[in-house]
N, C-alpha and C positions, 0 to 999 in steps of 0.2 A: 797542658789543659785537659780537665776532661771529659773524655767523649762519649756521650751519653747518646743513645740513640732512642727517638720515640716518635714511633710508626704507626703508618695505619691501622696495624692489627691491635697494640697498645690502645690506640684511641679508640678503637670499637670495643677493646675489651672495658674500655673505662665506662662507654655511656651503655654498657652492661650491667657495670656493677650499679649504677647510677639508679636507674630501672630496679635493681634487684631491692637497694636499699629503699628507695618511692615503696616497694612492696612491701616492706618489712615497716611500714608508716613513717617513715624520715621525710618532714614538710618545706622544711626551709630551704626555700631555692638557691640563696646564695651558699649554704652549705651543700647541698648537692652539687652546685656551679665548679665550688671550687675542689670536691672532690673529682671529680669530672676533670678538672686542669690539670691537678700535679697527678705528676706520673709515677705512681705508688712503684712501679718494677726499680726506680732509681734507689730508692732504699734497700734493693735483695740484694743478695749475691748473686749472680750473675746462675748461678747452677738453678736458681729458684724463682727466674724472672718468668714458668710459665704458672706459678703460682701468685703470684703478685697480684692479680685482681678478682681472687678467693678470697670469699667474704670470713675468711678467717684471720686467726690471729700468726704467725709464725716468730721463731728464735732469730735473734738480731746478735748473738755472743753474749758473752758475761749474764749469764743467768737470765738476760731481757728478753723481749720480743716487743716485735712494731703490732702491737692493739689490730685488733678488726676492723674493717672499715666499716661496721654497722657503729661497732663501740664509738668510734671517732666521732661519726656522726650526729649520735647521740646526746655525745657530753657537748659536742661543740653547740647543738641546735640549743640545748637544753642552758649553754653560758651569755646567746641571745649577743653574741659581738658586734659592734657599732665599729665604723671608720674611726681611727686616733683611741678608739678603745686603751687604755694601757694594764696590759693582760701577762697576770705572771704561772706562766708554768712549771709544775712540781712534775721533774721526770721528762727530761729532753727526750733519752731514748733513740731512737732512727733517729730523730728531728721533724718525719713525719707530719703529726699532730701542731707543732709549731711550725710547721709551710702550712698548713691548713689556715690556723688565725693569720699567721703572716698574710694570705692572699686574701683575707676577711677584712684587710686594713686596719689591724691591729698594730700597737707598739709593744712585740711580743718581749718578753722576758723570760728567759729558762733556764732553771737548775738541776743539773743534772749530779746525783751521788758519785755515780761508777768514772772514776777519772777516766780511763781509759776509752768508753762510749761518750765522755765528756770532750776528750783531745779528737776522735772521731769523727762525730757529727759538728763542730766545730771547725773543721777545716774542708767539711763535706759542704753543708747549707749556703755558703757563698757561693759556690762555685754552681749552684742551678739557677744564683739569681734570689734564694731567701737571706736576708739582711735581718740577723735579730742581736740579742741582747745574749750572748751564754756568762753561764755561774759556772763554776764547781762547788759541790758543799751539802751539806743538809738538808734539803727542801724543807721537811716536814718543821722545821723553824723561817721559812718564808723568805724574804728576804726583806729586812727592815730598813736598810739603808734607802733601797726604791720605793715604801711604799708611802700613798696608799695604793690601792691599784682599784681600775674598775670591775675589775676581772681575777676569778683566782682557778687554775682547773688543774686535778689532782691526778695523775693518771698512773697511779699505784693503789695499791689496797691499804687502807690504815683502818688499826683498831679501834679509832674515836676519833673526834674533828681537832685534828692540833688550834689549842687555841691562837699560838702565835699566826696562825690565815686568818683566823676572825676581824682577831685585832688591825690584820694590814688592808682591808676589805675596808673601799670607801663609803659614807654611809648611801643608803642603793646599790651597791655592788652585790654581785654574785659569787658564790663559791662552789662547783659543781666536785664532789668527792666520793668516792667507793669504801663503804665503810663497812667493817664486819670481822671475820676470822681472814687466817691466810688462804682459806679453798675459795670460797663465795665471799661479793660485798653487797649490799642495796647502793643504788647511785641514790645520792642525797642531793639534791639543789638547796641553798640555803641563800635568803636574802638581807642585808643587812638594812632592816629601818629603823634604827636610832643606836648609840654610841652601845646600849644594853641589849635591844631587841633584834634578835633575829625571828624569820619567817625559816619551815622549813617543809622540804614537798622529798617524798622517798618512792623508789620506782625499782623495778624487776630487776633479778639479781645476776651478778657481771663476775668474773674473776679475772681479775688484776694482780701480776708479782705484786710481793709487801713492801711499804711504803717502809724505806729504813733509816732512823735518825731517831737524835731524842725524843720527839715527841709522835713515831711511829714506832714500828719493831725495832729494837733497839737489836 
């Protein structure tokens, strides 16, 4: 089994980071709630757990890293998740960002490209108690067999909005995506009202690894 320890100092450093991000204008309680609960140091390596609740982004292997906890914050407030939500994520990654919607009472789904951070966090996320849905495969083509979803959040950098999320995006659903070159992206929220029409709202700029599959960096 394993033994994961999260201490006093842990939990003060959380309702830190908590405070820092309230600073930084991150409004939604229960998104602070539940950053505040999961214990971000579970995702380091153990050399880097005095790092763990710097508001930075840090390397996770295979080319990834576990996103900032301002980033997290952001895309999660900005995706608006409801209980029974059903929420597909592009880019499992740590698995992080997915305990995040998991404790938002989502029915999270993720796919993650990199097999090997796929077999990873896959046998890791049980084991603290997050229960979700894992893929291997392509994100950047969605996954059609699940959708539609009410939820769609993208947590790589892609060159333009793969159409294949639009189309699995129920109608009123959201899709929050980092879109641009491979250095900088604008975070996009995009809403779908009718089978044709989307809404779409673009906000300060983020860098994200590239979103890789057919319909991102190829």
């Amino acid at each position: 089994m394993l033994k994961l320890e999260d201490s006093y100092s842990h939990k003060g450093q959380r309702k830190a980071l908590v405070k820092t991000l309230e600073n930084k204008g991150i409004m939604d309680k229960k998104v602070l709630n539940a950053i505040g609960t999961i214990p971000r140091h579970f995702f380091f390596d153990s050399a880097l757990h005095s790092h763990a609740y710097d508001d930075k982004a840090f390397p996770i292997g295979e080319g990834q890293t576990i996103s900032q906890p301002f980033t997290v914050a952001f895309q999660t407030e900005l995706l608006n998740v409801q209980p029974g939500d059903k929420v597909l994520e592009i880019g499992t990654g740590s698995g992080y960002q997915a305990a995040i919607l998991y404790l938002l009472g989502a029915e999270v789904h993720s796919i993650e490209y990199n097999k090997k951070l796929y077999q990873r966090t896959k046998k890791f996320l049980p084991k603290i108690g997050i229960n979700i849905n894992f893929y291997q495969g392509d994100g950047s083509l969605g996954l059609p067999e699940q959708a539609p979803f009410d939820k769609i959040i993208v947590t790589a950098g892609a060159p333009v909005v793969p159409n294949s999320l639009l189309k699995q995006l129920k109608i009123g659903g959201i899709l929050v995506i980092p879109v641009g070159d491979r250095k900088t992206q604008k975070m996009m929220k995009f809403i779908k009202k009718t089978a044709k029409q989307v809404s779409q709202e673009s906000y300060s700029n983020f860098a994200f690894v590239p979103l890789l599959g057919k319909e991102g960096w190829e």
